[in-house]
LOSEKOL-493481 format. One line per field, with one value per atom (N, C-alpha, C): residue number from 1; atom name; y, x, z. Coordinates in steps of 0.1 Angstrom, whole numbers, plus 5000, padded with zeros to 4 digits. Example, Ala and Ser with C-alpha at 12.3 -4.5 7.8 and 13.67 -1.06 7.14 Angstrom:
<atoms>
pavo <- c(1_1_1_2_2_2)
koldo <- c(N_CA_C_N_CA_C)
py <- c(4943_4955_4967_4978_4989_5000)
px <- c(5132_5123_5132_5128_5137_5129)
pz <- c(5078_5078_5078_5071_5071_5079)
</atoms>
This chain:
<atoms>
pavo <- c(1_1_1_2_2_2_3_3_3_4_4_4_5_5_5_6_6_6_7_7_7_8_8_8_9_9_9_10_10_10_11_11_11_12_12_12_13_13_13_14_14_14_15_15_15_16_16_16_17_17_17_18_18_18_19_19_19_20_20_20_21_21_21_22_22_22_23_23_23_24_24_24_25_25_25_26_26_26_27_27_27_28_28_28_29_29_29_30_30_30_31_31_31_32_32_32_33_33_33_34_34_34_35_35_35_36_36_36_37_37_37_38_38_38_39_39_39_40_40_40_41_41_41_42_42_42_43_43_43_44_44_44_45_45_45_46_46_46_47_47_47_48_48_48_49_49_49_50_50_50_51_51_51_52_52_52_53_53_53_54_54_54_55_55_55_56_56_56_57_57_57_58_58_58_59_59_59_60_60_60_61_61_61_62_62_62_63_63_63_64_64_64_65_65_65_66_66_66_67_67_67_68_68_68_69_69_69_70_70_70_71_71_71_72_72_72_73_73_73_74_74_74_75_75_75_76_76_76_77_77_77_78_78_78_79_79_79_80_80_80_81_81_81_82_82_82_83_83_83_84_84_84_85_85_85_86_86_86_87_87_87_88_88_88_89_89_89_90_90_90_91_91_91_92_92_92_93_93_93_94_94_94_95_95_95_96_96_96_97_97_97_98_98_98_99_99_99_100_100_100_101_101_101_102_102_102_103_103_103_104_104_104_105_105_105_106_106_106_107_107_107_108_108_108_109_109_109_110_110_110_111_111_111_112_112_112_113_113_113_114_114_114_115_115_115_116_116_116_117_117_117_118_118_118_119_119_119_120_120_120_121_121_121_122_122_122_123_123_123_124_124_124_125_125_125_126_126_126_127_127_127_128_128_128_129_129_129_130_130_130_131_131_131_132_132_132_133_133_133_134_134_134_135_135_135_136_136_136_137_137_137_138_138_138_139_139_139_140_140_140_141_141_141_142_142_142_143_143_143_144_144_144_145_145_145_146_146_146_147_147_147_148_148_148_149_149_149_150_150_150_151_151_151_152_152_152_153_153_153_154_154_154_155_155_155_156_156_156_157_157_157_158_158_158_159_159_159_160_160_160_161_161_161_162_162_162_163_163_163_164_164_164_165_165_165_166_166_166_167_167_167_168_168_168_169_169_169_170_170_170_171_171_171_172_172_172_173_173_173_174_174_174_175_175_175_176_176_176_177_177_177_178_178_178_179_179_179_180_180_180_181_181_181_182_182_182_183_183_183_184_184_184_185_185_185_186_186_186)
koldo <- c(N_CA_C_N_CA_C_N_CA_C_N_CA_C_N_CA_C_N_CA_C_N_CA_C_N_CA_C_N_CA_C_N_CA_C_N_CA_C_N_CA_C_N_CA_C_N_CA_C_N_CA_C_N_CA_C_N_CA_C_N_CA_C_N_CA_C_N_CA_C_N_CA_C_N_CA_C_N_CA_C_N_CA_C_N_CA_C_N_CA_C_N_CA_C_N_CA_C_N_CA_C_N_CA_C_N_CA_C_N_CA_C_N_CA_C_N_CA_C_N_CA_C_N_CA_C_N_CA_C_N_CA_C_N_CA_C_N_CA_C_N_CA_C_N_CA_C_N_CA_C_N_CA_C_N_CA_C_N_CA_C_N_CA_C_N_CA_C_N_CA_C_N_CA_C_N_CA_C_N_CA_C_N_CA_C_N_CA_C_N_CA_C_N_CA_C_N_CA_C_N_CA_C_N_CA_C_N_CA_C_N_CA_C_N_CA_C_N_CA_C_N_CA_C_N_CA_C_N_CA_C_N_CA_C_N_CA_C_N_CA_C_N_CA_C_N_CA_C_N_CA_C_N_CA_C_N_CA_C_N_CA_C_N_CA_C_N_CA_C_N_CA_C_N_CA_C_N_CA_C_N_CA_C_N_CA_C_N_CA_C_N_CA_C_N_CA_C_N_CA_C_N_CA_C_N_CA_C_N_CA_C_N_CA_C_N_CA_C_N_CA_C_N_CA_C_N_CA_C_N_CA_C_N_CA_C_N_CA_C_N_CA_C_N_CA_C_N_CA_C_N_CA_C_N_CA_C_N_CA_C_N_CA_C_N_CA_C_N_CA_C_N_CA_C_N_CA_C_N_CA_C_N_CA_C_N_CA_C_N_CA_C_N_CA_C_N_CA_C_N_CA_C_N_CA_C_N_CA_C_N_CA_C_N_CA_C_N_CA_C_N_CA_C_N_CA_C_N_CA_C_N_CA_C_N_CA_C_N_CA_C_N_CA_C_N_CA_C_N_CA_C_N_CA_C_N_CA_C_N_CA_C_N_CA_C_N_CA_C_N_CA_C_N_CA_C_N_CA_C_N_CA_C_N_CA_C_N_CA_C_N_CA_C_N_CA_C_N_CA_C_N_CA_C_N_CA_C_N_CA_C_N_CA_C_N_CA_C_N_CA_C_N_CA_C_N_CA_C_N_CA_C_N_CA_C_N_CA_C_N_CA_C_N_CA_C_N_CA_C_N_CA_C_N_CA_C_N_CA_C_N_CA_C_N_CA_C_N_CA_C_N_CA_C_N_CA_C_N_CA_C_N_CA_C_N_CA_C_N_CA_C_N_CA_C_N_CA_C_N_CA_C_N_CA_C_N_CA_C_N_CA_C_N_CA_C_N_CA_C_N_CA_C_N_CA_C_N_CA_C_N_CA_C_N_CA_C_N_CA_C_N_CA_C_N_CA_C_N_CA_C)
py <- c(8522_8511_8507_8508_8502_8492_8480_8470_8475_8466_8473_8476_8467_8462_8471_8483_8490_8508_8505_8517_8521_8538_8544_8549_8556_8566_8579_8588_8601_8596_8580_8576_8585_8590_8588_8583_8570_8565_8569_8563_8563_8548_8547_8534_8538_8533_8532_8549_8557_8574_8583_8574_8584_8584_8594_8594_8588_8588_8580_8580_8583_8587_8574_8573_8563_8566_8567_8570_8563_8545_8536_8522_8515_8505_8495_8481_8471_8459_8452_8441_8428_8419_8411_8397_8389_8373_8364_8363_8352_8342_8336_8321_8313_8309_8303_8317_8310_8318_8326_8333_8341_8359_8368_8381_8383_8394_8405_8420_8430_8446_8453_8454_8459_8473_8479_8496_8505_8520_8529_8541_8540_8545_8557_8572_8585_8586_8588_8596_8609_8614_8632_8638_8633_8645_8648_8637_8636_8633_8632_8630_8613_8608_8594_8582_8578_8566_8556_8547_8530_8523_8511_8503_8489_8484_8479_8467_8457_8448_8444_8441_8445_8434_8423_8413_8421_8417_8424_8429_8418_8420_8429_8431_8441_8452_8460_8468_8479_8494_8505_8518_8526_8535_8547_8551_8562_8574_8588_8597_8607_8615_8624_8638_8642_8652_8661_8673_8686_8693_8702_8706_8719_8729_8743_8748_8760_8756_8769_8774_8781_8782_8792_8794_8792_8789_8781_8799_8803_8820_8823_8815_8811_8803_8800_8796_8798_8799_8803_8791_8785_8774_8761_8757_8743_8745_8757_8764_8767_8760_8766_8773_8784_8794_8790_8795_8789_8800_8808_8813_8809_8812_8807_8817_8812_8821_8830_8825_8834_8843_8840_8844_8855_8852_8853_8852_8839_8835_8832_8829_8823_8813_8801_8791_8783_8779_8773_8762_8752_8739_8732_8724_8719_8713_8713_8705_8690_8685_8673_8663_8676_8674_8671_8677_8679_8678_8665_8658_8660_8648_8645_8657_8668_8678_8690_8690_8701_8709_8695_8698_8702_8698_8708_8726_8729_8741_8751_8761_8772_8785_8793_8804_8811_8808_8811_8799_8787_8779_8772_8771_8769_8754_8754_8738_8736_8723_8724_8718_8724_8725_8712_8699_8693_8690_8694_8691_8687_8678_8671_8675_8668_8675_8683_8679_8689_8702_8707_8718_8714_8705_8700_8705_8714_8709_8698_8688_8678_8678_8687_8683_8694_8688_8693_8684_8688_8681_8692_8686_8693_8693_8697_8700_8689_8678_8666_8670_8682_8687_8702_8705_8720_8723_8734_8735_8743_8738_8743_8747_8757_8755_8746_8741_8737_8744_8742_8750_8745_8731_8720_8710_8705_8694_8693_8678_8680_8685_8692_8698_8687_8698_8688_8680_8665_8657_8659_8665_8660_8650_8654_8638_8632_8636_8630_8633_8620_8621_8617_8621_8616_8601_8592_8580_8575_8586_8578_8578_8573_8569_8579_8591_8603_8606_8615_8620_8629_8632_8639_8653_8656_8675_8676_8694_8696_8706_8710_8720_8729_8739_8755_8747_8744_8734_8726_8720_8709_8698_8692_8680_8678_8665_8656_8648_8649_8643_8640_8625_8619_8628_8637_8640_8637_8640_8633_8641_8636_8645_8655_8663_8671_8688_8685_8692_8699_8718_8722_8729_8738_8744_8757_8760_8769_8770_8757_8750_8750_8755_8754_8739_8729_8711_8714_8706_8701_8690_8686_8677_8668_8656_8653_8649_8654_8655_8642_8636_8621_8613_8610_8602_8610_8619_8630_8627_8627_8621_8634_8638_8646_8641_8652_8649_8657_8670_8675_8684_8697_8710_8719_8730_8739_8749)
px <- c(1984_1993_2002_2011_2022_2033_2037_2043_2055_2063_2081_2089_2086_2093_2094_2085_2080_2088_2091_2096_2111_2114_2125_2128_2138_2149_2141_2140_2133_2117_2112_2096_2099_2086_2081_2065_2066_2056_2053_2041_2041_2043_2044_2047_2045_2042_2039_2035_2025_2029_2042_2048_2060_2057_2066_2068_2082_2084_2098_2100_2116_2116_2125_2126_2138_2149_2158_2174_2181_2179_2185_2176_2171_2167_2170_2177_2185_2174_2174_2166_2177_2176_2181_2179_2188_2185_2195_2196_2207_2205_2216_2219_2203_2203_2187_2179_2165_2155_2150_2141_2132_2141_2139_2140_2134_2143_2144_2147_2139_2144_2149_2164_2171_2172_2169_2163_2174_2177_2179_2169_2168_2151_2155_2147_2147_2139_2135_2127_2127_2116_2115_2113_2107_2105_2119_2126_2135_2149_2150_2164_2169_2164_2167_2169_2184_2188_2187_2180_2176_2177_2183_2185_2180_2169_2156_2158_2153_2151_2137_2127_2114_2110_2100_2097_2090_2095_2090_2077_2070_2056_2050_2059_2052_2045_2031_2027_2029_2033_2034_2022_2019_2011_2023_2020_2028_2020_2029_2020_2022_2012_2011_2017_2029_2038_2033_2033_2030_2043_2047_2055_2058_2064_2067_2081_2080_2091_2095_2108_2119_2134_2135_2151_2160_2168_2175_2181_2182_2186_2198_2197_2209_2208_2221_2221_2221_2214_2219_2221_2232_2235_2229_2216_2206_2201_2195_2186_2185_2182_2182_2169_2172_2160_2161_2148_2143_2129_2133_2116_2112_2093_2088_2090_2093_2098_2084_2074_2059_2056_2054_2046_2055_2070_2083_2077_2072_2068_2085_2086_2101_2096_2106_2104_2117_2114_2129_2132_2138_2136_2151_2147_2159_2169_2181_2191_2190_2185_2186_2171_2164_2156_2160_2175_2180_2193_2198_2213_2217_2212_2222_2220_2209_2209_2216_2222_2228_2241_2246_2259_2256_2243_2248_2238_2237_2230_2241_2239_2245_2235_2240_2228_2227_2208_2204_2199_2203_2200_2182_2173_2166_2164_2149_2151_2133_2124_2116_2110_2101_2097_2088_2091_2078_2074_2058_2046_2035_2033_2021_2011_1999_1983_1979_1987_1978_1991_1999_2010_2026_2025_2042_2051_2058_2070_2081_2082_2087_2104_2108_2118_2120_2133_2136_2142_2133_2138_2151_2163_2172_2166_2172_2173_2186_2187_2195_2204_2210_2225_2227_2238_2244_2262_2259_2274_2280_2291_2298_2310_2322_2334_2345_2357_2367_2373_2371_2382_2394_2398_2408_2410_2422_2422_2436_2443_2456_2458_2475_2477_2479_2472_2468_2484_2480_2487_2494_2504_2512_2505_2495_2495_2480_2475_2466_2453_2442_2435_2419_2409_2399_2398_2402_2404_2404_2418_2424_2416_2421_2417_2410_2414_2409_2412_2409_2412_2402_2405_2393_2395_2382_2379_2368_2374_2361_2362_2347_2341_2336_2328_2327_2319_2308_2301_2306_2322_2324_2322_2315_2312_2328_2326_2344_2337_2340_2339_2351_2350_2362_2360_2367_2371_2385_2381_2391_2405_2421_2430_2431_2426_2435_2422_2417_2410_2419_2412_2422_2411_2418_2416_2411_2391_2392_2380_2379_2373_2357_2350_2336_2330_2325_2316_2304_2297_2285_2286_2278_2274_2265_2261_2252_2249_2233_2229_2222_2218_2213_2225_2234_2247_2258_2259_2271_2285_2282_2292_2295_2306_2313_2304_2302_2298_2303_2305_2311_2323_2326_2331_2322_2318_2309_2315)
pz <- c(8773_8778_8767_8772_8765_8765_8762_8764_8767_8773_8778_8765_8761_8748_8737_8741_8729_8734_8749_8754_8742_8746_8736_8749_8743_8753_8750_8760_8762_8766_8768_8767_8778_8786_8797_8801_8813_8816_8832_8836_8852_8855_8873_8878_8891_8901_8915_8916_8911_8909_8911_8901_8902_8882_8878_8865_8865_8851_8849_8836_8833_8820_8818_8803_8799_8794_8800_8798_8789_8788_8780_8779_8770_8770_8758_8763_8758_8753_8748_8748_8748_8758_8763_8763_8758_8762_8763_8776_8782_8778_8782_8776_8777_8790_8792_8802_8800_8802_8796_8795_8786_8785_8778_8770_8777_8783_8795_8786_8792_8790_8800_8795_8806_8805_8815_8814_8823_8819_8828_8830_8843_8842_8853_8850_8860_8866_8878_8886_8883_8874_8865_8881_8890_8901_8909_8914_8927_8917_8902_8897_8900_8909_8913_8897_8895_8885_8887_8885_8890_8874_8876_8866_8869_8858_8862_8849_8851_8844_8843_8833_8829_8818_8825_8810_8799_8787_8776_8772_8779_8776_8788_8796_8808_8802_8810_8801_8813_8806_8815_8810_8818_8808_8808_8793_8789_8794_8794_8797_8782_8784_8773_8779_8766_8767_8759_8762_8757_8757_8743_8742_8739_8744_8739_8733_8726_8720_8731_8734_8743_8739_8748_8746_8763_8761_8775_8774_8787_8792_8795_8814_8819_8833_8834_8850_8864_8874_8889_8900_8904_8912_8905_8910_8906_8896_8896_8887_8870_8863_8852_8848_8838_8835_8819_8817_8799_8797_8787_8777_8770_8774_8759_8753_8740_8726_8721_8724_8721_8730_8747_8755_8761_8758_8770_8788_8784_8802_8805_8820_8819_8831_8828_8834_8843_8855_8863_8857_8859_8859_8868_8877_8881_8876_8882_8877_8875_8890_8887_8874_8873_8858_8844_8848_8832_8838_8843_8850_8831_8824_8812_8800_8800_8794_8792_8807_8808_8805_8798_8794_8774_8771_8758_8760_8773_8770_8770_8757_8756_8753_8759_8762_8745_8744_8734_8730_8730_8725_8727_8710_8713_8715_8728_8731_8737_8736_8738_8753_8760_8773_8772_8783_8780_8796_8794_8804_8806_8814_8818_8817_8816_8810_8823_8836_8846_8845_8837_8835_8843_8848_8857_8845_8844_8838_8843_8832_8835_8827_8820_8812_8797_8794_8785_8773_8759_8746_8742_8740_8731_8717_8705_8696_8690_8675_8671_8675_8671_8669_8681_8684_8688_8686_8686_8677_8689_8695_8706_8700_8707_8709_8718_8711_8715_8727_8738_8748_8752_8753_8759_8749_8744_8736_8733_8732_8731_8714_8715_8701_8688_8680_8664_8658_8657_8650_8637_8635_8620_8607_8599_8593_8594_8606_8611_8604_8605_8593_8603_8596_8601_8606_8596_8604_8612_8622_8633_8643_8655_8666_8675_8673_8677_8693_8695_8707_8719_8732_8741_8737_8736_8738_8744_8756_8762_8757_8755_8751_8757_8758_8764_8774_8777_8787_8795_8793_8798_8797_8785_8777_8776_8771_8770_8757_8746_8733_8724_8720_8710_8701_8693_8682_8674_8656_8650_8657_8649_8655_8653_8642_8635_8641_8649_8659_8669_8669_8675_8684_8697_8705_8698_8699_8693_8683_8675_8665_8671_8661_8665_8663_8667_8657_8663_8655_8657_8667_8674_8684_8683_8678_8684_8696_8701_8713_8717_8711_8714_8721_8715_8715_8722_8721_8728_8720_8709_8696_8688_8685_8671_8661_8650_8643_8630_8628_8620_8626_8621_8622_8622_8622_8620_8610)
</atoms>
């Protein structure tokens, strides 16, 4: 058991037998009344987003994640495919399992399988960073300096990330995958 208060982004706990991961969790306090945890919360089976408000001290039980390490393969429609890097088992996993994941997978990319003590695959851990290409971005500024204000680029996946200006169509960066933030060049 674990208090609300204590939940992270990627927790997963149970609640009415569903699992449920945490997407975003705020801690909150209005003008009057007591500190509230304002949550965005998944249904790992059905993909379902509900945004939940939770007194701090609420207690949820966490579940225990098991993890493998893999390689993401490729895609067919819903479907994504993933190996274990040891066994070469291969594994499906739905889309709407991996809604906000899916946009940094590039084939090859290693990423870790996580599942329930009775075997469910329930998900997928990325890896901090991935290094994509530039495919779309307006053309590089005269002048322009890390500083500025920066500008949209999509990348091979179709992620949409602020980068500085002087980014061009082409350009390999790093990603982080937590945040979906620029972070270097490669």
């Amino acid at each position: 058991m674990v208090q609300a208060i204590d939940l992270k982004k990627g927790m997963i706990f149970t609640q009415d037998g569903k699992l449920i991961r945490v997407l975003a969790s705020n801690h909150h306090k209005p003008g009057k009344g007591n500190t509230v945890m304002q949550m965005d919360l998944r249904d790992v089976r059905s993909g379902a987003v509900v945004h939940k408000t939770m007194r701090p001290s609420e207690k949820v039980d966490l579940v225990d994640v098991a993890k493998k390490e893999a390689q993401y393969l490729y895609n067919e429609n819903e479907t994504y495919y993933f190996m274990d890097t040891t066994t070469y088992e291969q594994y499906e996993v739905s889309r709407d399992q991996i809604e906000d994941e899916r946009n940094y997978l590039i084939p090859n990319i290693e990423v870790q399988l996580e599942f329930t003590d009775d075997g469910e695959l329930i998900g997928i851990e990325l890896p901090a960073t991935v290094t994509m290409k530039v495919t779309q971005t307006q053309p590089e500024i005269k002048g322009a300096t890390a500083a500025g204000g920066g500008k949209p680029a999509t990348m091979e996946t179709g992620l949409v990330v602020t980068v500085p200006d002087f980014i061009n169509v082409g350009d390999t960066l790093i990603i982080n995958t937590a945040e979906g933030t620029y972070k270097s060049r490669a």
